[in-house]
N, C-alpha and C positions, 0 to 999 in steps of 0.2 A: 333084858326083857324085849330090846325090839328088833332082835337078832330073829326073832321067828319070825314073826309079820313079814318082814323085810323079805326075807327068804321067799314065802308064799307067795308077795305079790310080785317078786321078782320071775317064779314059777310060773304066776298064773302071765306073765305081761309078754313074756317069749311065745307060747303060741297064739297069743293075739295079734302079735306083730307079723308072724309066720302067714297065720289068715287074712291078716291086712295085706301083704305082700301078694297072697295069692289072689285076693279079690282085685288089686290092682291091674297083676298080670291078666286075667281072664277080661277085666273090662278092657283094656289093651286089644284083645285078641278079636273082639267082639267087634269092636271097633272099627280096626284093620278088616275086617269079616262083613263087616255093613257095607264100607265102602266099595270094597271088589264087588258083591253083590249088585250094590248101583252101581258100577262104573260096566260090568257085564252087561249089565241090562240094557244099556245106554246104547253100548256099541252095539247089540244084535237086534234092538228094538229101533231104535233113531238114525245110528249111523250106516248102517247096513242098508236101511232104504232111503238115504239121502241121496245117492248118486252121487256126483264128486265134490258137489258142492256141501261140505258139511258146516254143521251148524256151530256157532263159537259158543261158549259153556259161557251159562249165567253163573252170578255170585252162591246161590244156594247148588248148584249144581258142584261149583268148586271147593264146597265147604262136604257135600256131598262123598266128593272122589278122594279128596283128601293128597294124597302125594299120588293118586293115578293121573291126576291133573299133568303131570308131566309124560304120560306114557299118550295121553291124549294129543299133547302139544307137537310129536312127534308128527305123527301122523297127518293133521290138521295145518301145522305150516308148512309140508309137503304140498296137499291139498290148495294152499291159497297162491304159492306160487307154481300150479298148473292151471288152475282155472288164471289164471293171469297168463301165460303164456299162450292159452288158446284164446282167450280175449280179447287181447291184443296183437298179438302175433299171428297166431292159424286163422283166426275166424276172417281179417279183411283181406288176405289172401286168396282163401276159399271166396269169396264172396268174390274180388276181383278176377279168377277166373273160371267161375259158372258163370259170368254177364257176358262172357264170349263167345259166340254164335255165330260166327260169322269172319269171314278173313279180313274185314275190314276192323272189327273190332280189337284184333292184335296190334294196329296201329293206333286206333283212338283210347286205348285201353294200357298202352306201355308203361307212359308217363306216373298214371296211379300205382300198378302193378310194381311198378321198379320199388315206388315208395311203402308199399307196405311190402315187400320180400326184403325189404333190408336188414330187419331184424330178426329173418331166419337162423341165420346161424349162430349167432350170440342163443337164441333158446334153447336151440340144442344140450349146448354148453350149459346154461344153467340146467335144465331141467337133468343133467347127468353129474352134475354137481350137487343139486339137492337129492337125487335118488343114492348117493353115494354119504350122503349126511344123512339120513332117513334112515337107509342099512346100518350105517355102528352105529346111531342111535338104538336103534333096536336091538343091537347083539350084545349093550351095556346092561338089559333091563333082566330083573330076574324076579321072575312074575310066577303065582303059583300056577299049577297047571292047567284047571278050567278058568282061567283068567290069560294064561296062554294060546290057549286053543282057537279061543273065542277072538283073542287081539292079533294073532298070527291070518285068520282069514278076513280080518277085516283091514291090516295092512296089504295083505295081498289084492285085494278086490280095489283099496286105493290108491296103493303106491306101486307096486310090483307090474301089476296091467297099464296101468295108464304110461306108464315107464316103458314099459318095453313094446309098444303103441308108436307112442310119439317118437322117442328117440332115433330110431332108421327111418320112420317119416318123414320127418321135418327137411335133411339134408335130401330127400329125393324132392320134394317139394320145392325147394329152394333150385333142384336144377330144370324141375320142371318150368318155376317162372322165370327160369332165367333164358331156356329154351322160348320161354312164349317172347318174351321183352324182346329177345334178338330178331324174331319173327318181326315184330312191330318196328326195330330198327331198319330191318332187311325194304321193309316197303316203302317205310318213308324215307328212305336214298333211293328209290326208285320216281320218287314226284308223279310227275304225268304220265310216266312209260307205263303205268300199272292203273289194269280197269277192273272196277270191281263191279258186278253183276249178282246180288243178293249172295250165295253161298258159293258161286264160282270168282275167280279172280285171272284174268288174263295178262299174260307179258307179252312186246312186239318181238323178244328175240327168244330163241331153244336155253340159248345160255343164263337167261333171267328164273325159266321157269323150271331149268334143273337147280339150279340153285335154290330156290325156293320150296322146292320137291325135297332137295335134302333136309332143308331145315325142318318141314313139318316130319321126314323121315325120323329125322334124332325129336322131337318135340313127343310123336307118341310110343315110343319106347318107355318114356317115365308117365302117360297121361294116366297109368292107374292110379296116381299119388292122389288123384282130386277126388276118385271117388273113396279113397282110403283116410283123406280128413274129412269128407264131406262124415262118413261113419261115424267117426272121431268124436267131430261137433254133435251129432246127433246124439250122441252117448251122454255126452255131456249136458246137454240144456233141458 
């Protein structure tokens, strides 16, 4: 007698399980579907016009993105360690030689100069160590297409430009202050034989002031580099 029953409701309980299953998959899909939606929106709306300094994601933003949180993270701690190498590194460079105006200022001006061009070339290095961890980060992720589109130009506009900016920058810069710093050594072993006169400077012998001639010779061969981070900085702030 309860061979039938049994039967039926075994009947009726397979496509309810079947519509459970699917109703599962589709809130699933939906879901995944929200979050790209926000995580789009975010980067073409927020990130797009932050400039480089981009903004770090609040808790509902992360709840938001979901697992794009990490397609974020990508990009974003590229981002904090370049604003940290122009911060520290490019900006009191730049600033120490735009304050030089004058031939006397390459010797009052060395002693700073030397100390902030010291950590030129270590940024190099990092900043071409993180642009190379940024890239396979990127070429692990498989993102759908309008979610690609959108994350491919805003990788570019953050990581891709400012990378290939700074990077042959930085080492010309670094010979430029290293050109000024020799300038300010060159005069201060000269003591009292060197007169300075507002934007002229005179030596008593031909052999002091060829000398000196060569130096600013090699010094404006690289002086584009200053207006090339002065740019830079500008882009940035």
């Amino acid at each position: 007698m309860t061979k039938g029953p049994a039967r039926i409701w075994m009947r009726l309980l397979v496509p309810f399980m079947a519509l459970f299953l699917v109703l599962q998959l589709t809130g699933c899909g939906d879901k995944e579907a929200d979050q790209r939606k926000a995580f789009i929106d975010f980067l073409q709306n927020t990130v797009m016009r932050s400039g480089e300094h981009l903004p770090s994601l609040s808790e509902d933003q992360k709840q938001k993105f979901g697992n794009y949180v990490s397609d974020y993270a990508i990009i974003y701690g590229f981002s904090q360690q370049v604003n940290k190498a122009v911060d520290s590194g490019l900006k009191p460079v730049v600033d120490e030689l735009s304050a030089i105006r004058t031939p006397q200022d390459y010797l009052t001006r060395r002693d700073s100069l030397r100390q902030a061009s010291g950590s030129l070339g270590v940024l190099t290095q990092q900043i071409q160590t993180a642009k190379t961890q940024a890239d396979s980060s990127k070429a692990t992720l498989k993102q759908p297409e309008d979610l690609k589109t959108v994350y491919d130009n805003v990788f570019n506009k953050v990581v891709t430009q400012p990378a290939d900016a700074l990077m042959p920058l930085l080492p010309t810069l670094q010979t430029l202050s290293q050109d000024v710093i020799q300038a300010g050594d060159f005069l201060q072993q000269q003591g009292t034989r060197v007169t300075f006169n507002g934007s002229a400077v005179q030596f008593p012998t031909q052999e002091q002031a060829s000398a000196y001639n060569t130096l600013m010779s090699n010094l404006s061969m690289n002086a584009q580099a200053l207006n090339q981070a002065q740019g830079v900085l500008n882009s940035v702030q």
